[in-house]
PyMOL Python script that loads the backbone (N, CA, C, O; Angstrom):
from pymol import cmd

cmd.read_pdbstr("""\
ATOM      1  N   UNK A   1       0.840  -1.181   0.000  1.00  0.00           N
ATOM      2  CA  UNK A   1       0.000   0.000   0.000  1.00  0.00           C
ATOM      3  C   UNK A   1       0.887   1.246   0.000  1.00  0.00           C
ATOM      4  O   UNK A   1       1.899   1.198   0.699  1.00  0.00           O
ATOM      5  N   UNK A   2       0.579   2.580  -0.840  1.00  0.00           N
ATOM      6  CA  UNK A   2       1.267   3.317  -0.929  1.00  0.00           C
ATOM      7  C   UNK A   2       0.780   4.100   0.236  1.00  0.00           C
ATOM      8  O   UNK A   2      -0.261   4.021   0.888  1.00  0.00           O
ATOM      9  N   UNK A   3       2.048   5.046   0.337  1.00  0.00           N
ATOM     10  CA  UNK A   3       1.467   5.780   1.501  1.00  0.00           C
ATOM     11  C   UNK A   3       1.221   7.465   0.828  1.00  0.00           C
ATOM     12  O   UNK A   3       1.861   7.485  -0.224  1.00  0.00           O
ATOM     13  N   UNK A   4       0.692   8.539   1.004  1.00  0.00           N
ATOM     14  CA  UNK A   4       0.166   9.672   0.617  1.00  0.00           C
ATOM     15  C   UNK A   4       0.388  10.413   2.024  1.00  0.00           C
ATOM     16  O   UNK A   4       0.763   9.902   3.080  1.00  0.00           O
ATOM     17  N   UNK A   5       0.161  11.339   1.843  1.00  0.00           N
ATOM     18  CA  UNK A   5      -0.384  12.801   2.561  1.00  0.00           C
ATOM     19  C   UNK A   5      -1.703  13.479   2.408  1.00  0.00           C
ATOM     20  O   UNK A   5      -1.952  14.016   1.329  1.00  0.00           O
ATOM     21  N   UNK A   6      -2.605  13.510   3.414  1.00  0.00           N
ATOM     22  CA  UNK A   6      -3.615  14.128   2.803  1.00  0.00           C
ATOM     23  C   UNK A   6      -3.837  15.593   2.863  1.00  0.00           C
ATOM     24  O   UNK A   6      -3.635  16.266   3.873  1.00  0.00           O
ATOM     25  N   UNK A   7      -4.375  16.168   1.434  1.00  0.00           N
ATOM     26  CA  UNK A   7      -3.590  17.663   1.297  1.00  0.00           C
ATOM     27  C   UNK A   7      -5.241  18.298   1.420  1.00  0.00           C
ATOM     28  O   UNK A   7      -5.512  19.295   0.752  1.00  0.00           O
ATOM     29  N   UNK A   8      -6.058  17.814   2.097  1.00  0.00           N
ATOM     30  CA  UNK A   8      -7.337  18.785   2.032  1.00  0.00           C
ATOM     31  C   UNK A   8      -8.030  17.860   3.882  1.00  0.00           C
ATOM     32  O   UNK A   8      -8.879  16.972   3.961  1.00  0.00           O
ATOM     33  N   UNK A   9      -7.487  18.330   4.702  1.00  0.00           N
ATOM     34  CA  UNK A   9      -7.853  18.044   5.869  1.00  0.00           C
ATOM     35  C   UNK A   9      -8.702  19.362   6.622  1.00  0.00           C
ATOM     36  O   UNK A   9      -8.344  20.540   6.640  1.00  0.00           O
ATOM     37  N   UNK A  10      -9.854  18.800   7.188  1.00  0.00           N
ATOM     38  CA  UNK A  10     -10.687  19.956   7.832  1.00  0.00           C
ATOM     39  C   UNK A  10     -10.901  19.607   9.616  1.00  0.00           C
ATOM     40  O   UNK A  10     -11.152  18.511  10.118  1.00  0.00           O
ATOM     41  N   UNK A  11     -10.746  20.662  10.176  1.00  0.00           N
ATOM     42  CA  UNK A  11     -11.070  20.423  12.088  1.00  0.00           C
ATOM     43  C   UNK A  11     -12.264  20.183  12.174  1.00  0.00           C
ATOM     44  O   UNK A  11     -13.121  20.989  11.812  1.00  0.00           O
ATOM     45  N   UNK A  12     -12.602  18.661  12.828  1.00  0.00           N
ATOM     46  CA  UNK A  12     -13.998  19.094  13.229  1.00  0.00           C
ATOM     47  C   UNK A  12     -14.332  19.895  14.799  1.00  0.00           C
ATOM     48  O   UNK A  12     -15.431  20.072  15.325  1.00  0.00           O
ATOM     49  N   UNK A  13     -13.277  20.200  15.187  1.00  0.00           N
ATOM     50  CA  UNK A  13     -13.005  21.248  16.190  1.00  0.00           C
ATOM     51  C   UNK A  13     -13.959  22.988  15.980  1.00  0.00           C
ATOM     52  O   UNK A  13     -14.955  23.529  16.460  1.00  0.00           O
ATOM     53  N   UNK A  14     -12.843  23.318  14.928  1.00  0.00           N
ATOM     54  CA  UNK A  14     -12.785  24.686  14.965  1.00  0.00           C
ATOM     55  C   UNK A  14     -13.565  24.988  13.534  1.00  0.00           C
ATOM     56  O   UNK A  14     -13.706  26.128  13.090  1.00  0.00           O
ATOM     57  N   UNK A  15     -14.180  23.468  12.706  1.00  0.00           N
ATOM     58  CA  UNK A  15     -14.640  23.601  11.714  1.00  0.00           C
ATOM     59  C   UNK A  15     -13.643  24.420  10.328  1.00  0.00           C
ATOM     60  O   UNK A  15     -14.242  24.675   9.283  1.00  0.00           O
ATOM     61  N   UNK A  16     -12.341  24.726  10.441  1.00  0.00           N
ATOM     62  CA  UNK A  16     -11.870  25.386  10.038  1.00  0.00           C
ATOM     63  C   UNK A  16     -11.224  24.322   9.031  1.00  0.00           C
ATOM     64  O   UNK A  16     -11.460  23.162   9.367  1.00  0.00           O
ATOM     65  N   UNK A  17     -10.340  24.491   7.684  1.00  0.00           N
ATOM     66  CA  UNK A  17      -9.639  23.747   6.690  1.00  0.00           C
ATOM     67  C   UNK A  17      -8.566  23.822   7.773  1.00  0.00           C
ATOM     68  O   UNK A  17      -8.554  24.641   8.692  1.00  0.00           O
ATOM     69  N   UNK A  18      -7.449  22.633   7.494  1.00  0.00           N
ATOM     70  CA  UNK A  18      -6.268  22.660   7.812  1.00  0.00           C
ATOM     71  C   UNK A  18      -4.737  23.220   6.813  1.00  0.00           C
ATOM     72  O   UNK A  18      -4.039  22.498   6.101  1.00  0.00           O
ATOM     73  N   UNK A  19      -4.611  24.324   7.010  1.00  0.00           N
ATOM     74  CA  UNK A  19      -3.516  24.871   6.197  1.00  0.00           C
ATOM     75  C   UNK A  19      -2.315  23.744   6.238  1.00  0.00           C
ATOM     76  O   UNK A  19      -2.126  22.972   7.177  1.00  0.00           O
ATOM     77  N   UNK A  20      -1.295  23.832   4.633  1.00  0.00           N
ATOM     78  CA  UNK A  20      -0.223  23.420   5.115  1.00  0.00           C
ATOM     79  C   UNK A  20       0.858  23.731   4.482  1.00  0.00           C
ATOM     80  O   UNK A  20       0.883  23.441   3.286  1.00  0.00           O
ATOM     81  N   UNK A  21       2.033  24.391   5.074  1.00  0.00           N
ATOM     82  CA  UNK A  21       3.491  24.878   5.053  1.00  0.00           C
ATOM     83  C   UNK A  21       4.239  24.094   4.971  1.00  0.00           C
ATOM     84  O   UNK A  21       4.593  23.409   5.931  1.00  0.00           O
ATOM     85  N   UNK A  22       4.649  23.987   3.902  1.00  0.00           N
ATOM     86  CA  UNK A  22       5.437  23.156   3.443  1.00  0.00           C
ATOM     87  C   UNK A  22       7.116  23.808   3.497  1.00  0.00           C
ATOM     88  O   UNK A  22       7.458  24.963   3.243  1.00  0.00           O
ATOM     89  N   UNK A  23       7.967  22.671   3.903  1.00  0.00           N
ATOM     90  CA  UNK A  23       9.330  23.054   4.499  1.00  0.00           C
ATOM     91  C   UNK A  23       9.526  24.385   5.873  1.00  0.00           C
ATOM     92  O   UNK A  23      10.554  24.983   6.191  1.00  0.00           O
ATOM     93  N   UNK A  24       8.227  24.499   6.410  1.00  0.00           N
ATOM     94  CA  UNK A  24       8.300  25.006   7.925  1.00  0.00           C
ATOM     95  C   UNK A  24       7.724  24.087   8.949  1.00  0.00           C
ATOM     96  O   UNK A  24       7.092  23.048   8.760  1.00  0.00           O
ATOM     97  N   UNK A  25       8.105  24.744  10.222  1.00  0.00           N
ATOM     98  CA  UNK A  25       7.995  24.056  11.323  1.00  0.00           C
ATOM     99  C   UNK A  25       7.276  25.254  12.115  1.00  0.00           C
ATOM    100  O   UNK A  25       7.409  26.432  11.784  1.00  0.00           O
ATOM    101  N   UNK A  26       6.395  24.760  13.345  1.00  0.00           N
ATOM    102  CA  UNK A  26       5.934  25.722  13.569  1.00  0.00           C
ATOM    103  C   UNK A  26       7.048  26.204  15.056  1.00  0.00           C
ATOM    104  O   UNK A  26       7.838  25.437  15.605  1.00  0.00           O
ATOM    105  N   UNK A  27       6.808  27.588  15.414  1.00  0.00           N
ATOM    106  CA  UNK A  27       7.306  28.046  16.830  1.00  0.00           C
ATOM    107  C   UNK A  27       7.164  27.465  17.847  1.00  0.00           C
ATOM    108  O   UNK A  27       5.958  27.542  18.083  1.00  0.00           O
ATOM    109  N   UNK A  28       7.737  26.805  18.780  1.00  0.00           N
ATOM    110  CA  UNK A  28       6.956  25.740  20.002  1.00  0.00           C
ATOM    111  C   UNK A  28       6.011  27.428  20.811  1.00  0.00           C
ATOM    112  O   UNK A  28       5.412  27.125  21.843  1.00  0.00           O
ATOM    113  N   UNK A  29       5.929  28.430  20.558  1.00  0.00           N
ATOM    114  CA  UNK A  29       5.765  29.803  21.095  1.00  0.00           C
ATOM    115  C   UNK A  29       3.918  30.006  20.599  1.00  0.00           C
ATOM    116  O   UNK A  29       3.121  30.829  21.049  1.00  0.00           O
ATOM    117  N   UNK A  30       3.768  29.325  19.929  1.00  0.00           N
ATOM    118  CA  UNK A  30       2.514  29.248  18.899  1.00  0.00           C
ATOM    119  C   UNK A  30       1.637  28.670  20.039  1.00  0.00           C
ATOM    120  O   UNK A  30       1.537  27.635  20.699  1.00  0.00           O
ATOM    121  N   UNK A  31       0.918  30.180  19.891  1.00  0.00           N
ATOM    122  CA  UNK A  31      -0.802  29.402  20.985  1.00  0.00           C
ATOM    123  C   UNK A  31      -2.152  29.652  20.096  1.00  0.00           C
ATOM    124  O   UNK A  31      -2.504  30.240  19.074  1.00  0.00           O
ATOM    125  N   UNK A  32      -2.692  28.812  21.159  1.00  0.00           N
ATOM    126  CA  UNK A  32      -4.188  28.722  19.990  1.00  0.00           C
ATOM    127  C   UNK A  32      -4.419  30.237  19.872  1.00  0.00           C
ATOM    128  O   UNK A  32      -4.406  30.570  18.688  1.00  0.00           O
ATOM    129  N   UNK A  33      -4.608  31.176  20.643  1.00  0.00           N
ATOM    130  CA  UNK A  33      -5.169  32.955  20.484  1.00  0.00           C
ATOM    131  C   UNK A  33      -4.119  32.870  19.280  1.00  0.00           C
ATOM    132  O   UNK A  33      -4.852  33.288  18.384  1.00  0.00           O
ATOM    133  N   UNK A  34      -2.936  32.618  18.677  1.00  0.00           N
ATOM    134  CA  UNK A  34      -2.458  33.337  18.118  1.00  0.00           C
ATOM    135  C   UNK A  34      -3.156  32.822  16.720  1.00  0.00           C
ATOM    136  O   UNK A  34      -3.505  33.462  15.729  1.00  0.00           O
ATOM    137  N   UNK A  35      -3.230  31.313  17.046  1.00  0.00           N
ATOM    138  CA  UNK A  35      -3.648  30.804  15.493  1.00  0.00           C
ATOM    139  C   UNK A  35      -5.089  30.875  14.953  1.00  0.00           C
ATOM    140  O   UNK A  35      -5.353  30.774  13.755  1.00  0.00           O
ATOM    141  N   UNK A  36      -5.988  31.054  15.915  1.00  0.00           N
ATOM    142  CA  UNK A  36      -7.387  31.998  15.813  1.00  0.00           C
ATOM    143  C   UNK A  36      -7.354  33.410  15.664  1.00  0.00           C
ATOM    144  O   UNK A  36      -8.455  33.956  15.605  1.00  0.00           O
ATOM    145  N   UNK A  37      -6.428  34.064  15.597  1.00  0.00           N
ATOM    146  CA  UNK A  37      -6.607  35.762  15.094  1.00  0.00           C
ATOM    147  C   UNK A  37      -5.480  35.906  13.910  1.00  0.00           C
ATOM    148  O   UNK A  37      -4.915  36.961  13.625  1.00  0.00           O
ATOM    149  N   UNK A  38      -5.278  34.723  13.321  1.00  0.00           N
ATOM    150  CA  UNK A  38      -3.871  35.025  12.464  1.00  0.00           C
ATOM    151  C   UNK A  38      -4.494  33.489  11.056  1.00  0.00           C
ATOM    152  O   UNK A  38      -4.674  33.854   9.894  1.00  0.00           O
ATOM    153  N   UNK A  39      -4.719  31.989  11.424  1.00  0.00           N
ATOM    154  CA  UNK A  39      -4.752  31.901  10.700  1.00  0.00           C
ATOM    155  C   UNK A  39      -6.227  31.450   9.842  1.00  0.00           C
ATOM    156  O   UNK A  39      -7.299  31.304  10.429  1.00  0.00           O
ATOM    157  N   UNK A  40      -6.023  31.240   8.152  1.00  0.00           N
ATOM    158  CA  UNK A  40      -5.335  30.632   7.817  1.00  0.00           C
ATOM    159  C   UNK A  40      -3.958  31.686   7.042  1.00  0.00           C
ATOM    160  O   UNK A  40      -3.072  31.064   6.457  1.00  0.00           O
ATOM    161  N   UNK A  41      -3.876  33.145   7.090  1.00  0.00           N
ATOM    162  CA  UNK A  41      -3.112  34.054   6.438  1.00  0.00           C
ATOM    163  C   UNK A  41      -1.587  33.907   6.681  1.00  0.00           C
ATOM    164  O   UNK A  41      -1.058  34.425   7.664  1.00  0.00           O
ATOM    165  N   UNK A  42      -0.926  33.226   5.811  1.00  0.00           N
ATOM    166  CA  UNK A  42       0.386  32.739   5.515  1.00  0.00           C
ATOM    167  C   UNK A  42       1.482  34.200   5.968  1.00  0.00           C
ATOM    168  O   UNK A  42       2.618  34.139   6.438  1.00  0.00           O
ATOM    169  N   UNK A  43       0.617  35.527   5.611  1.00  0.00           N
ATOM    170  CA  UNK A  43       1.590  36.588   5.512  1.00  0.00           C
ATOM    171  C   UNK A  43       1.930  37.021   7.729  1.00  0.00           C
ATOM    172  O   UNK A  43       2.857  37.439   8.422  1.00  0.00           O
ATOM    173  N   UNK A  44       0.079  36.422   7.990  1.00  0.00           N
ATOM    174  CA  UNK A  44       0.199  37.035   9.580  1.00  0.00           C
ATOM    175  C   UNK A  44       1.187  35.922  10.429  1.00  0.00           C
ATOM    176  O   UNK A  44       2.201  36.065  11.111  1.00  0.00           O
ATOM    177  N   UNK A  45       0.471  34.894  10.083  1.00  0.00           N
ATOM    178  CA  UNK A  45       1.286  33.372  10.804  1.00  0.00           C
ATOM    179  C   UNK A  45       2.785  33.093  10.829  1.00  0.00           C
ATOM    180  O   UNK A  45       3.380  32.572  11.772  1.00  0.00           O
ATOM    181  N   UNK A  46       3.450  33.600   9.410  1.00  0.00           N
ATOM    182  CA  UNK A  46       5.185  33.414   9.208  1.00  0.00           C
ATOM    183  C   UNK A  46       5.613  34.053  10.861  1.00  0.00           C
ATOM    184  O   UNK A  46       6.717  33.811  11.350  1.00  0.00           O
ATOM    185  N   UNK A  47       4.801  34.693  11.421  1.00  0.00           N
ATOM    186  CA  UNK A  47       5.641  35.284  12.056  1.00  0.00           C
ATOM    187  C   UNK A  47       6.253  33.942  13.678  1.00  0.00           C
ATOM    188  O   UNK A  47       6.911  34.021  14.716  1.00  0.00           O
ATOM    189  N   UNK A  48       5.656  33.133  13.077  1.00  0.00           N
ATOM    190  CA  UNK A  48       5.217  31.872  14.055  1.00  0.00           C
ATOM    191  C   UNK A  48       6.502  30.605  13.825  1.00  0.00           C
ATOM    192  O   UNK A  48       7.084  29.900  14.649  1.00  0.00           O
ATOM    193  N   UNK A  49       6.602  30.698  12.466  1.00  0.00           N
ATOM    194  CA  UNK A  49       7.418  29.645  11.290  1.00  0.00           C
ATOM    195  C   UNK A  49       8.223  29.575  11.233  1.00  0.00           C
ATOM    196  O   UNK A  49       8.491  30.776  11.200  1.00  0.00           O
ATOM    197  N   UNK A  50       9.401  28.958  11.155  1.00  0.00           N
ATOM    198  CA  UNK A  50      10.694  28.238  11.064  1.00  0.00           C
ATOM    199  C   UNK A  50      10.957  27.979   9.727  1.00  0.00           C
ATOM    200  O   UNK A  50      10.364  26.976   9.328  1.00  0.00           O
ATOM    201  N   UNK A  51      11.659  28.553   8.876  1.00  0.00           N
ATOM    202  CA  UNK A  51      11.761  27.446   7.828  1.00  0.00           C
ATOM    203  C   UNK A  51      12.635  26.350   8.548  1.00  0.00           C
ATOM    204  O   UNK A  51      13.421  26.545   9.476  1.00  0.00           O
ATOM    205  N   UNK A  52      12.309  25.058   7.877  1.00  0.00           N
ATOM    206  CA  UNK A  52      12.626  23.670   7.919  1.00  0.00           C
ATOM    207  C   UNK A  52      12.793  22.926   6.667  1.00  0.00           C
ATOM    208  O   UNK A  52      11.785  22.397   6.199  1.00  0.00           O
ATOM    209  N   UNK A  53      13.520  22.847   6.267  1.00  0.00           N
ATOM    210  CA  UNK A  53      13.565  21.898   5.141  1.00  0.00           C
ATOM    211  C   UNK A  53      12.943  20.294   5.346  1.00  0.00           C
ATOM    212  O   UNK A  53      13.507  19.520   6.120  1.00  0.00           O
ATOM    213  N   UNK A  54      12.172  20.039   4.853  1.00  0.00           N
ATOM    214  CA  UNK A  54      11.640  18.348   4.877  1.00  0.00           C
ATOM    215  C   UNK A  54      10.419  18.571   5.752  1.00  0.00           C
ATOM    216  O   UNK A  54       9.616  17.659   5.554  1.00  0.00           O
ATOM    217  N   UNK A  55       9.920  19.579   6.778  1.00  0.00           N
ATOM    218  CA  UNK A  55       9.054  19.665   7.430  1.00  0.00           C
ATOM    219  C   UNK A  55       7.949  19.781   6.747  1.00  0.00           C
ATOM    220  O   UNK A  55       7.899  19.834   5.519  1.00  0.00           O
ATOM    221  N   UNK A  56       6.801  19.836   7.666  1.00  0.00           N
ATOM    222  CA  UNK A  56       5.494  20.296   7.361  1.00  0.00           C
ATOM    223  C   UNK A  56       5.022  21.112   8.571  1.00  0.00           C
ATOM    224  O   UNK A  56       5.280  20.635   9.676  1.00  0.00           O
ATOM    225  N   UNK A  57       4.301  22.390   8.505  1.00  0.00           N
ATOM    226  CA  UNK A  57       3.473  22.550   9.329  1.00  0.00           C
ATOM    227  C   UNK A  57       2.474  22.830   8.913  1.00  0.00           C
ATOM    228  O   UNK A  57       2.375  23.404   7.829  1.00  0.00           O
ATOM    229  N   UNK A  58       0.977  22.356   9.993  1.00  0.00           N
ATOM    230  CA  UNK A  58      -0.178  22.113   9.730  1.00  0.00           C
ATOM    231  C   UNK A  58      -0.917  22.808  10.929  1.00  0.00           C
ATOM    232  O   UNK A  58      -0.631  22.589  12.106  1.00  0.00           O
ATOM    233  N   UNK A  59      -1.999  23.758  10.460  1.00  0.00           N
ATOM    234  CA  UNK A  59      -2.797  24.495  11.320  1.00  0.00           C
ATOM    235  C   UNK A  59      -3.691  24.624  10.982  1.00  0.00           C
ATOM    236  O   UNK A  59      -3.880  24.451   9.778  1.00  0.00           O
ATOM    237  N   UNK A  60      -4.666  24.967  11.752  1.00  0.00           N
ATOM    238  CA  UNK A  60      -5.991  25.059  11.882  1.00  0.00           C
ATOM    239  C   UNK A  60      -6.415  26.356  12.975  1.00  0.00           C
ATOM    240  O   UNK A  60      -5.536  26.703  13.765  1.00  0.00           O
ATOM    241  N   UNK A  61      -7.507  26.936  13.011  1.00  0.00           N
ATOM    242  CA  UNK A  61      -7.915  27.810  14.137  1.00  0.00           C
ATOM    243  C   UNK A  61      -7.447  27.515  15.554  1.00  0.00           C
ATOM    244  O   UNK A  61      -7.085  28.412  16.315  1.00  0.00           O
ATOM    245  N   UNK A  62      -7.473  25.823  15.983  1.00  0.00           N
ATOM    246  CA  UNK A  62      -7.609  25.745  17.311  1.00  0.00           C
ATOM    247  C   UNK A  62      -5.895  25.028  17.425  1.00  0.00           C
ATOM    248  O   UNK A  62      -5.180  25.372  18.366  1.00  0.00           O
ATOM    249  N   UNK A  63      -5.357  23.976  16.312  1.00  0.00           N
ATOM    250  CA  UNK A  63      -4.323  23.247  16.496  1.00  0.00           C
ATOM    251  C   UNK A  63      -2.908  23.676  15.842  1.00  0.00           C
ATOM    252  O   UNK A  63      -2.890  24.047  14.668  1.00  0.00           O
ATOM    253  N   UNK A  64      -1.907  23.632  16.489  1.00  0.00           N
ATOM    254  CA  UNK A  64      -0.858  23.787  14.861  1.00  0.00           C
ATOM    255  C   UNK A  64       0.036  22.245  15.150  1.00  0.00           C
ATOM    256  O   UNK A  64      -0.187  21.598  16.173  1.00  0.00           O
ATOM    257  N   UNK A  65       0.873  21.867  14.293  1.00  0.00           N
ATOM    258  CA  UNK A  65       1.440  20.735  14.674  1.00  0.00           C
ATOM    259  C   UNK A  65       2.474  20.662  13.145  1.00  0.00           C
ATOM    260  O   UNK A  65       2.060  21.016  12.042  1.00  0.00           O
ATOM    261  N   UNK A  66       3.614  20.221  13.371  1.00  0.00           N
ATOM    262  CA  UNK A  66       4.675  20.230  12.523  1.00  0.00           C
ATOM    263  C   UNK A  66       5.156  18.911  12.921  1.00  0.00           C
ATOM    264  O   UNK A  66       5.394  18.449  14.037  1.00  0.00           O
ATOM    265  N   UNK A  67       5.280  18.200  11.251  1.00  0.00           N
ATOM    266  CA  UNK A  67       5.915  16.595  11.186  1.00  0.00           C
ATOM    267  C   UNK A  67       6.619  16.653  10.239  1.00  0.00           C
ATOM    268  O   UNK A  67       6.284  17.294   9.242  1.00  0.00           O
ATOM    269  N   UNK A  68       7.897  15.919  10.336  1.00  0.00           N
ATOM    270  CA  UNK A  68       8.683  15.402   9.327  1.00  0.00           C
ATOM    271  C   UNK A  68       8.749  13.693   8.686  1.00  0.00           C
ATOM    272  O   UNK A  68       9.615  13.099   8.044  1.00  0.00           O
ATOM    273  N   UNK A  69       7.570  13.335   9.143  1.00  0.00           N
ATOM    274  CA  UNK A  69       7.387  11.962   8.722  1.00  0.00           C
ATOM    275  C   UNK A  69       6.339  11.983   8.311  1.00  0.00           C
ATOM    276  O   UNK A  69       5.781  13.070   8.164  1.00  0.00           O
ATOM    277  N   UNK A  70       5.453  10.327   7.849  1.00  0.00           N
ATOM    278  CA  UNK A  70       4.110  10.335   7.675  1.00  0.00           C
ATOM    279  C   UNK A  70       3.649  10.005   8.856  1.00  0.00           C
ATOM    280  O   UNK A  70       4.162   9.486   9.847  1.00  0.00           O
ATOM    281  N   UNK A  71       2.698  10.349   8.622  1.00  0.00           N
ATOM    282  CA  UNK A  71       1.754   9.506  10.444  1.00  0.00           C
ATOM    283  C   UNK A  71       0.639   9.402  10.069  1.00  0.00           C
ATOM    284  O   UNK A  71       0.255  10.039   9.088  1.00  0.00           O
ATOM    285  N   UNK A  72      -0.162   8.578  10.748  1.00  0.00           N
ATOM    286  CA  UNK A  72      -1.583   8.439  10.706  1.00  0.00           C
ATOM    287  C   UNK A  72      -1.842   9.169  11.512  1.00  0.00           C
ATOM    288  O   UNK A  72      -1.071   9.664  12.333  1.00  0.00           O
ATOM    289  N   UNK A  73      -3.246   9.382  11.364  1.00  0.00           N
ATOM    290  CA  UNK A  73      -3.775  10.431  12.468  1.00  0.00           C
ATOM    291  C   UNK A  73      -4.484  10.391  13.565  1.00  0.00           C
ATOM    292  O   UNK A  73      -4.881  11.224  14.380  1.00  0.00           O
ATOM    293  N   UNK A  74      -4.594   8.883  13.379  1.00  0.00           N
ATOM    294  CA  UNK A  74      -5.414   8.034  14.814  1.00  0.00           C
ATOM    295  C   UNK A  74      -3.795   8.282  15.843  1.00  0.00           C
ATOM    296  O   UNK A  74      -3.796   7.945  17.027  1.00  0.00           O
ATOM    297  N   UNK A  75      -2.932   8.697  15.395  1.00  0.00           N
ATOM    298  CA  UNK A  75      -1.891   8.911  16.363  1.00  0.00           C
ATOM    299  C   UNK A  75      -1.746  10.293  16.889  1.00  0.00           C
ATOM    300  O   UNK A  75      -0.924  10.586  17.757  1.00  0.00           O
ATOM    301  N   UNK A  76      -2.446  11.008  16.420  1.00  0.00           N
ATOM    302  CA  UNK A  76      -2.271  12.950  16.803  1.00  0.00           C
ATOM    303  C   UNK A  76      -3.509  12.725  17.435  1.00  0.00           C
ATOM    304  O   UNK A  76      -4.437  12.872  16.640  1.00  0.00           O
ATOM    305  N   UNK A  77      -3.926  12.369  18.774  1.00  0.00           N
ATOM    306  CA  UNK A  77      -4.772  11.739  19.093  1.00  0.00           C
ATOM    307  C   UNK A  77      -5.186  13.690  19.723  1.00  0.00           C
ATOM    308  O   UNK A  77      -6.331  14.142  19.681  1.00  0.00           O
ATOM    309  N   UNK A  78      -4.472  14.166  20.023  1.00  0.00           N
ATOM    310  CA  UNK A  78      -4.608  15.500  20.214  1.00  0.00           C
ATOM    311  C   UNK A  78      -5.437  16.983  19.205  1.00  0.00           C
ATOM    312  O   UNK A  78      -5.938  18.100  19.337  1.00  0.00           O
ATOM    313  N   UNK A  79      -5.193  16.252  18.513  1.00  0.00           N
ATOM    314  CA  UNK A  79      -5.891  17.200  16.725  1.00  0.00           C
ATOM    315  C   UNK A  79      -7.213  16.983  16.021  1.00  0.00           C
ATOM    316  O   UNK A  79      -6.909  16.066  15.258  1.00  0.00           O
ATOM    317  N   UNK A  80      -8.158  17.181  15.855  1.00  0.00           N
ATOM    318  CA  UNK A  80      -9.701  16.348  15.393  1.00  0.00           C
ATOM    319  C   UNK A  80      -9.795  17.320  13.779  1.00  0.00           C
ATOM    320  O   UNK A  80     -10.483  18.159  13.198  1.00  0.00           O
ATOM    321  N   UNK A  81      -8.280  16.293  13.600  1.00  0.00           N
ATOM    322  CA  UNK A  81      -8.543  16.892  11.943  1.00  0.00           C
ATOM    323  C   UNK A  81      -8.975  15.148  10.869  1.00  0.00           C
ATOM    324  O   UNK A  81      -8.419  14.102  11.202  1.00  0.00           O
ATOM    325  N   UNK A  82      -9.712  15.171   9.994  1.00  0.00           N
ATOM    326  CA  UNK A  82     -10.367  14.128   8.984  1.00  0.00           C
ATOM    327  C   UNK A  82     -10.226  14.856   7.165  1.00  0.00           C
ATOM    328  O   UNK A  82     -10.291  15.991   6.693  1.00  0.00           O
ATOM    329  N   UNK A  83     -10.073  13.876   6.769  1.00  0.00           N
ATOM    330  CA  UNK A  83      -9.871  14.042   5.517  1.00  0.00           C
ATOM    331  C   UNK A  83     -10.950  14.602   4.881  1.00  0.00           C
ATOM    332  O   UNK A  83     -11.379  13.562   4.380  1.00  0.00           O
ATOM    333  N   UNK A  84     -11.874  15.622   4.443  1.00  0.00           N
ATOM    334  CA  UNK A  84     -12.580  16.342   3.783  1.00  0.00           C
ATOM    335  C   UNK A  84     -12.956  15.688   2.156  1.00  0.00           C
ATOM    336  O   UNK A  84     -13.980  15.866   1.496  1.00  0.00           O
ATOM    337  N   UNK A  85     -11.892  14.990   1.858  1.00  0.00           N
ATOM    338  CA  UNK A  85     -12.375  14.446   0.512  1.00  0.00           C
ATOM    339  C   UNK A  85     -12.035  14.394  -0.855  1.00  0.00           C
ATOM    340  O   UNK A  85     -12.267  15.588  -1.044  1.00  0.00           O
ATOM    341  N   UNK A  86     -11.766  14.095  -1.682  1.00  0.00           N
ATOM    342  CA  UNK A  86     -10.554  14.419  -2.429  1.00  0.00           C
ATOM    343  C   UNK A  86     -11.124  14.294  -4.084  1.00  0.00           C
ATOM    344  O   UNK A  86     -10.353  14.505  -5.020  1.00  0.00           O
TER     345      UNK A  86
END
""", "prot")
cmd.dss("prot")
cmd.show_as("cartoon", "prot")
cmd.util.cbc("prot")
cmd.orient("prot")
């Protein structure tokens, strides 16, 4: 089985899409107030971001979370993001 990334993930949290930054990492400094008055706007949020080469970071209104691997998501047991549909 191949493995993918899924590139259209939505919170059923914050109801919000899940953005994703590709080759950043996010700030461990990054709180939810910041990512509810900032994202999904790439220009307000950088101020949050790391570039990272090979990273990902992934946010939403309520979550942010940065991986350099694949993962399933029954393992971010912390995040109530689902695949939206493709």
């Amino acid at each position: 089985m191949k493995s993918f990334a899924c590139d259209n993930l939505r919170c059923t949290n914050c109801d919000f899409r899940v953005s994703i930054f590709r080759d950043f990492a996010w700030d461990l400094s990054t709180s939810t107030l910041f990512l509810r008055n900032n994202m999904p706007n790439f220009d307000k949020v950088r101020a949050k971001l790391k570039v990272k080469k090979g990273w990902c970071a992934y946010g939403c209104q309520c979550h942010a979370m940065s991986v350099n691997v694949f993962m399933e998501m029954k393992r971010a047991s912390h995040v109530k993001w689902v695949c939206a549909g493709h």
